[in-house]
N, C-alpha and C positions, 0 to 999 in steps of 0.2 A: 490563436496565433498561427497565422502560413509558414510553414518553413520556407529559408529561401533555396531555389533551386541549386545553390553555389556549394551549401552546405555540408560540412564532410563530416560524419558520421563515425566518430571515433570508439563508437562505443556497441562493434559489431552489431549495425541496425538494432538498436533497440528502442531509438524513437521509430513514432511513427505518426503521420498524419490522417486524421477520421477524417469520415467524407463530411464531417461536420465545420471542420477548416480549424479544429484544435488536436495541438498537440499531444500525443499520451505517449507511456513509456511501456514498452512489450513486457513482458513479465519472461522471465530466464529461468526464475526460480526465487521462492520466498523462503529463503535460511538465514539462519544468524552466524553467526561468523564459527559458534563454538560448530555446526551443523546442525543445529537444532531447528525448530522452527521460527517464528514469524514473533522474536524476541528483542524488543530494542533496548540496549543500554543505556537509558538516560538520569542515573543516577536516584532511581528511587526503585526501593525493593519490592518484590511479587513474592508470589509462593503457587499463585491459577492465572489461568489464562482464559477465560471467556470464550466461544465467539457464538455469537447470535449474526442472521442474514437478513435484515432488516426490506431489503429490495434484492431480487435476481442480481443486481451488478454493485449494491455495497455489503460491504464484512465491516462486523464493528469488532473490537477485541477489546475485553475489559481485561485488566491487570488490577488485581487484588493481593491480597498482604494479611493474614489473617480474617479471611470473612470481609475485610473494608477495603472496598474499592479506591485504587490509588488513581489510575487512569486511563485512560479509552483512546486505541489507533482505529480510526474511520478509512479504511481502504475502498477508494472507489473506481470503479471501470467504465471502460466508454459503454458496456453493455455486458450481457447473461454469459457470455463466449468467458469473460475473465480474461482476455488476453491482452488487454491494454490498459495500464494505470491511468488516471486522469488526476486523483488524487489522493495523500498521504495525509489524514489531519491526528494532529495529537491533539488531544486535553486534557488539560490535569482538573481533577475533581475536588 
């Protein structure tokens, strides 16, 4: 998607357009609210956090609960640099 040029950017440049003509989001920093790290809230319990780097520009992160995997955030970038989200995917297992 182009952004259009009219665009006002409320969210101290942190979109940004690849020379690909898609939009990604610049990375600021990946903490969770309490400061911790790359932890979502989404109502099911953890105890480990995973991450395997499956390609230079995706992070998978397994969330487990006793040894049993509960579920997987796939973080993807436009490339190796990491400095632009493309995409955020949750799965539950």
């Amino acid at each position: 998607m182009t952004m259009s040029k009219s665009y006002v950017d409320r969210e101290q440049d942190r979109f940004k357009e690849t020379d690909k003509g898609e939009t990604a989001v610049r990375v600021i920093s990946v903490r969770g609210a309490d400061g911790g790290g790359f932890a979502p809230q989404l109502g099911v319990d953890y105890d480990v956090i995973s991450a395997t780097y499956p390609t230079t520009s995706t992070e998978l992160y397994t969330y487990s609960l006793s040894g049993q995997d509960q579920f997987t955030m796939t973080v993807t970038y436009t490339d190796a640099s990491k400095e632009l989200i493309t995409s955020v995917v949750y799965s539950a297992i």
